[in-house]
Every structure is written in structure tokens, then in C-alpha cells.
C-alpha positions as CSV (number, residue, x, y, z in Angstrom):
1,X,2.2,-4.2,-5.0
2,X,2.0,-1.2,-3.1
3,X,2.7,1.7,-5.4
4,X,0.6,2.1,-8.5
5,X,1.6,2.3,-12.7
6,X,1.1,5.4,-14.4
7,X,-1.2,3.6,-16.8
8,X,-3.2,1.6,-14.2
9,X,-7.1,0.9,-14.4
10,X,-10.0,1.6,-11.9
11,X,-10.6,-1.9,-11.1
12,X,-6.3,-3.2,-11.8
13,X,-5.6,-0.7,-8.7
14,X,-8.4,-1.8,-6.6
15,X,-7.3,-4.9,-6.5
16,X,-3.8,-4.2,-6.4
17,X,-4.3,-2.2,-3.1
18,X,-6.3,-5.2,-1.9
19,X,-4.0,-7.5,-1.9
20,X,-1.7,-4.7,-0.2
21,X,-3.6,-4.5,2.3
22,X,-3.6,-7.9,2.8
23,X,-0.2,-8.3,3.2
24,X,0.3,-5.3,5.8
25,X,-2.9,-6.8,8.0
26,X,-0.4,-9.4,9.5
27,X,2.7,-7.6,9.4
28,X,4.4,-7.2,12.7
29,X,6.3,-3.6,11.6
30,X,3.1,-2.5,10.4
31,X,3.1,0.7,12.9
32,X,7.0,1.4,12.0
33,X,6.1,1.3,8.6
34,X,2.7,3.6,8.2
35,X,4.8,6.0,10.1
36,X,7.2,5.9,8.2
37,X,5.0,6.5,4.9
38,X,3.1,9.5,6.5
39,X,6.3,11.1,7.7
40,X,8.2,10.8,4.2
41,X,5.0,12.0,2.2
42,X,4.2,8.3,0.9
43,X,0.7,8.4,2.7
């Protein structure tokens, strides 16, 4: 859910990243985890 196929559409990875965000708007290491993905390059 959160990291995209090489051979993805437009609209398969919009919604893909929709429903990702869903999912992190609720999670309670969300913080932990964003600064996580910055500091290893993921962001």
C-alpha cells in the first residue's frame, strides 16, 4: 500500500496513496514513522 509498482498507472497510484493515507490519519506512531521516512530517504 504505501510504496508504488514499477508498472503502476496515473489513476492505480492515486488511489493507492489514498487509501495510504488513510490508514496513517489514525495511526498513533504516525510522527515516529514520517520521521523515520524523511531521515532514511523514503520521503
Amino acid at each position: 500500500m504505501f510504496f508504488p509498482r514499477n508498472d503502476e498507472a496515473r489513476g492505480d497510484r492515486l488511489r493507492r496513496e489514498q487509501v495510504a493515507k488513510q490508514i496513517c490519519l489514525d495511526c498513533p506512531v504516525q510522527r515516529d514513522c514520517r520521521d523515520y521516512a524523511i531521515a532514511s530517504g523514503e520521503a
